[in-house]
C-alpha positions in Angstrom: -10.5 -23.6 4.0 -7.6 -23.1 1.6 -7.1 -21.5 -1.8 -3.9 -21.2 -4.2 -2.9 -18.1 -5.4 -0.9 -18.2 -8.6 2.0 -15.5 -8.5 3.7 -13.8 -11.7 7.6 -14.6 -11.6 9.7 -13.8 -10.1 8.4 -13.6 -7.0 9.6 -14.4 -3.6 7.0 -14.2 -0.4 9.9 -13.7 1.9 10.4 -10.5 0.8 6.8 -9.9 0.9 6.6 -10.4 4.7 9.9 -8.3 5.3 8.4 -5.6 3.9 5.5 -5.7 5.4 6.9 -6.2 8.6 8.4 -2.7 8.1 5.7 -0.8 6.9 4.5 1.0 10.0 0.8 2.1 8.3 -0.4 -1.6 8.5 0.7 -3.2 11.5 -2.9 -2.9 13.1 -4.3 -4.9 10.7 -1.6 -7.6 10.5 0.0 -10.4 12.2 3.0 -12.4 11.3 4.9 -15.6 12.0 7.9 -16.9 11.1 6.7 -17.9 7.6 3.0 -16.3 7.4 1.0 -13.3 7.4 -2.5 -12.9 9.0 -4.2 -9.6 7.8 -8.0 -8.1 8.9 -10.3 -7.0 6.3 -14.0 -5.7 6.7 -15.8 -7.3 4.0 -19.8 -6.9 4.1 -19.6 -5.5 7.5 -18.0 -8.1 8.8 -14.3 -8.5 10.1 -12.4 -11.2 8.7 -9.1 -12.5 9.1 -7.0 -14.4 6.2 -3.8 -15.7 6.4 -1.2 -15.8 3.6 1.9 -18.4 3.5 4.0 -20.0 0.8 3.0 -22.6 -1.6 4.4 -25.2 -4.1 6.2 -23.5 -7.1 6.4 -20.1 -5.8 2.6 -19.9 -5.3 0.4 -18.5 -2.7 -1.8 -20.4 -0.4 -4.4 -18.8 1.0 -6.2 -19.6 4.5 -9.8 -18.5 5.0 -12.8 -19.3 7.4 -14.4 -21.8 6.7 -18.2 -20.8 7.3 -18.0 -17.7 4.8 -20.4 -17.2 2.3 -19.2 -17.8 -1.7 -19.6 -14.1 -2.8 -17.5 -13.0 0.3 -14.8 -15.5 0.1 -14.1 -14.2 -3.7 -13.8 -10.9 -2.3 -11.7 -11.5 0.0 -9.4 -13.7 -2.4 -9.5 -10.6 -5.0 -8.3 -8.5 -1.7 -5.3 -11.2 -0.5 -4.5 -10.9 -4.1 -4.0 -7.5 -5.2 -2.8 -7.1 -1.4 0.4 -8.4 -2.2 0.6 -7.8 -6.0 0.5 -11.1 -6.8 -0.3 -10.8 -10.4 1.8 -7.6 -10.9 4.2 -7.7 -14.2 7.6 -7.4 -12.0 9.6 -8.9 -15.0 8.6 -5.9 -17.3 9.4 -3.7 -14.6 13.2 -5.8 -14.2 13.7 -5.8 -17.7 13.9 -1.9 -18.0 15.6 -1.9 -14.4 18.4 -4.1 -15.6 19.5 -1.4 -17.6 20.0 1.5 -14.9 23.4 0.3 -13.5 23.1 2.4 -10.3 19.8 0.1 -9.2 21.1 -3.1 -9.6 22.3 -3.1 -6.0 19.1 -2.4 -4.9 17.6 -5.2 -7.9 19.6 -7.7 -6.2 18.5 -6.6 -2.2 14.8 -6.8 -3.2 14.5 -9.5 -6.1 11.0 -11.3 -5.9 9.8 -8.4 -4.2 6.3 -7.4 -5.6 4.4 -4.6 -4.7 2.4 -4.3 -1.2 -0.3 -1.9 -1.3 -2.8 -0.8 1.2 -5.4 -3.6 2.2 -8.4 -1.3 0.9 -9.2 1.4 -1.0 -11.1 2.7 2.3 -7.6 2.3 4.0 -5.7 4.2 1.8 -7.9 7.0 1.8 -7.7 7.7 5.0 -4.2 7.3 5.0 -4.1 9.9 2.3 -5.1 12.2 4.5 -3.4 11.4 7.9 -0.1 11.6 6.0 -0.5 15.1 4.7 2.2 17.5 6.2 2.9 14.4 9.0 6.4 12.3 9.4 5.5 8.9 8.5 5.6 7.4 12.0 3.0 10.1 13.6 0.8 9.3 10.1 1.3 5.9 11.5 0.2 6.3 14.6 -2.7 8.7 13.9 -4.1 5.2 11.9 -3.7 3.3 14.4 -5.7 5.6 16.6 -8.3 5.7 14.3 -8.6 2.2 13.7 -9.0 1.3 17.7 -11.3 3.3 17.8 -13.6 2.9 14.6 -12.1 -0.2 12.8 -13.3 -3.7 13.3 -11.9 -6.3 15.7 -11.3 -9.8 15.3 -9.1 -11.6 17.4 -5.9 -13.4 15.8 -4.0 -16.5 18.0 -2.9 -14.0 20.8 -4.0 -10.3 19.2 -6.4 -8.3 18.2 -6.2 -6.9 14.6 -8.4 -4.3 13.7 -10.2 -4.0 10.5 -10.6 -0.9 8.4 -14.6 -0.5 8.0 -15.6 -0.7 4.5 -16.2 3.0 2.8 -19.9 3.2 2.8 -19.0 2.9 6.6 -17.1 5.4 7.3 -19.3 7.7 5.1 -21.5 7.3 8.0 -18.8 8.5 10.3 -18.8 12.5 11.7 -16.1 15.0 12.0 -16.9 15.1 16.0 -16.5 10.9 15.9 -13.0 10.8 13.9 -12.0 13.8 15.6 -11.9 11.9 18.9 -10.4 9.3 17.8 -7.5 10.5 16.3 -7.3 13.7 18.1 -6.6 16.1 15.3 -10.6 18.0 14.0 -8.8 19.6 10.9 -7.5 15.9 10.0 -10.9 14.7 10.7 -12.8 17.4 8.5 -10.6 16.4 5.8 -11.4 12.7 6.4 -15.1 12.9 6.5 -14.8 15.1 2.7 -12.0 12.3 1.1 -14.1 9.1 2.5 -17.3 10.7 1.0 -15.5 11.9 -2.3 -13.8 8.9 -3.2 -16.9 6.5 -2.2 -18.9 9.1 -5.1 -16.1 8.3 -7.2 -16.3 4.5 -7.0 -13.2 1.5 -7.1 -14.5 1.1 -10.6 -13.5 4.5 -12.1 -10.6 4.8 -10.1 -8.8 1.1 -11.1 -10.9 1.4 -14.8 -10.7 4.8 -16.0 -7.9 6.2 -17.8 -5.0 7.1 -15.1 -5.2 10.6 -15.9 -8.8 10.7 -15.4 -8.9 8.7 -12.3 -6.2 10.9 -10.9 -8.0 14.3 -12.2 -11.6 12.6 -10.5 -9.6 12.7 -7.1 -7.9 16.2 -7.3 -11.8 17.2 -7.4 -11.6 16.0 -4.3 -11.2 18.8 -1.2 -8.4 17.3 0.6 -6.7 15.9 -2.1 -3.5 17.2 -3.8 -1.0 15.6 -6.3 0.1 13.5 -3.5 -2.6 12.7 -2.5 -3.8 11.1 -5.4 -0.6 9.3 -6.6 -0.9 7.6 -3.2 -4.5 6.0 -3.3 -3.8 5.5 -6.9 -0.2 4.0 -6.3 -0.5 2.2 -2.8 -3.7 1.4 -2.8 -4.9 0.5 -6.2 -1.2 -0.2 -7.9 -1.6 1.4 -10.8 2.2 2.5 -11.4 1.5 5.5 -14.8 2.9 8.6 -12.5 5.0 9.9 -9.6 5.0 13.5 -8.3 8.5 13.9 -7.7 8.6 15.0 -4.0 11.8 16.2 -1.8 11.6 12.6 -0.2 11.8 10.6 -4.0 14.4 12.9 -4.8 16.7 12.8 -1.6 16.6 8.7 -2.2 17.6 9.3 -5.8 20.5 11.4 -5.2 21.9 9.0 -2.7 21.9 6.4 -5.4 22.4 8.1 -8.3 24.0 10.7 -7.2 23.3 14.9 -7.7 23.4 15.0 -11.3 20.1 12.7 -11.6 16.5 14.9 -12.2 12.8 13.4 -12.4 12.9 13.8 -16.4 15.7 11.2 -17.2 14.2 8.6 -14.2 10.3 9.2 -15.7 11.5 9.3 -19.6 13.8 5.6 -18.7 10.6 4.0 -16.8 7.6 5.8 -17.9 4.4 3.9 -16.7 6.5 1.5 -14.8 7.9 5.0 -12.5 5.5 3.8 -9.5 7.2 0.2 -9.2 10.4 2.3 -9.9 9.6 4.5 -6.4 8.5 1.4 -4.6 11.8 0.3 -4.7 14.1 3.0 -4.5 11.7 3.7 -1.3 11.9 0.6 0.3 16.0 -0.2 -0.7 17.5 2.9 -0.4 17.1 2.7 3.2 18.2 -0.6 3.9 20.9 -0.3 1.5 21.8 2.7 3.9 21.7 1.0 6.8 24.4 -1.5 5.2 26.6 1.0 4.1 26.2 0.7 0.7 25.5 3.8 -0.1 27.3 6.8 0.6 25.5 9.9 0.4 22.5 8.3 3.1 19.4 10.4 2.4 17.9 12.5 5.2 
């Protein structure tokens, strides 16, 4: 069966595939074609495969089964949709962005471009973890591990995409089970305590609450730093309010701003926007780099 998604404006699903084409943390939950994007979910412990694609005006059409059940198939639209930020206020975000003359390069490389977060809140809190102290690619792969091994499969046309079990799920899960998978036990411990903690915590509070409360709840946490936190509240919830300003953020800002620029004149010009701020510089700096557009190319 088919849905339409309606999409804020601008918004351009070809960037939305590039993107996610890139982004190394997701590709064992996703499939692509030359103008679609197939993506695994575990939704009432089921897996479940839906496809994305473009639609008329700038929407979003969205392909599910057709046998599944009414309260499942609006989960799974509330998931396609916040998957790919479809409702996300990019123009407020532009209009402050038009102003900063050193990111209009980047403005024009990623116009349309809204933000992709993680599939699940269960997704992203294991990333949370696998990423600590880890280059992005061996984060990468340590997902991937874990997702063979635990996740869901479903097969997709000529793959099999794996499905990242819903939280109460991997509650269930023990150090000794995640430490096989993914090879690493202090990864594993920390896994077992984040799962548990954030499943106590609840989507609710997390997306509802106050930011700073929703980002104090998870620094309760054990396992969770400042990091951390931003991340599942940034990636996989999209709430934008704050930014730790890391060696990584600020390497990319340099090489577009150059070395005079600090985190209090980028957080005081976008203020609760700073998260879609930080998805971009992320995600253009690089390619911007790669074109030689920018000079000093971050490390």
């Amino acid at each position: 069966m088919q849905a339409t998604l309606p999409t804020t404006q601008p918004f351009s699903f070809a960037q939305t595939l590039a993107f996610a084409r890139r982004f190394p943390p997701c590709q064992a939950q996703l499939a692509f074609s030359d103008n679609a994007l197939t993506a695994a979910i575990a939704v009432a412990g089921q897996a479940i495969a839906f496809t994305l694609r473009s639609g008329p005006s700038d929407s979003l059409v969205l392909e599910l089964p057709a046998n599944l059940a009414a309260p499942v198939r609006e989960i799974v639209l509330d998931h396609a949709t916040r998957f790919v930020g479809a409702a996300d206020d990019v123009e407020a975000f532009y209009a402050v962005a038009r102003r900063d003359a050193a990111f209009a390069a980047i403005l024009r490389l990623l116009h349309g471009l809204h933000h992709v977060r993680f599939l699940t809140l269960a997704e992203i809190s294991v990333y949370a973890v696998l990423m600590q102290r880890t280059p992005a690619s061996a984060a990468a792969g340590l997902l991937r591990r874990f997702l063979t091994s635990v996740g869901r499969p479903i097969e997709v046309a000529d793959r099999t995409l794996f499905a990242m079990p819903e939280l109460a799920e991997l509650c269930e899960l023990t150090v000794e089970q995640i430490a096989a998978a993914i090879r690493h036990r202090a990864k594993a411990e920390r896994i077992v305590e984040v799962v548990r903690g954030v499943q106590d915590l609840g989507e609710e509070l997390l997306r509802e609450a106050p930011y700073g409360e929703a980002r104090d709840a998870l620094l309760s946490i054990r396992g969770v730093g400042r990091f951390g936190a931003a991340a599942i509240l940034l990636r996989g919830l999209g709430r934008m309010d704050e930014l730790p300003w890391l060696p990584k953020f600020a390497a990319h800002a340099r090489a577009l701003y150059g070395s005079s620029i600090d985190h209090t004149t980028i957080a005081k010009r976008y203020g609760k926007l700073i998260g879609y701020w930080s998805f971009y510089l992320m995600t253009g700096v690089p390619r911007l780099s790669q074109r030689g557009r920018i000079r000093n190319t971050p490390s």
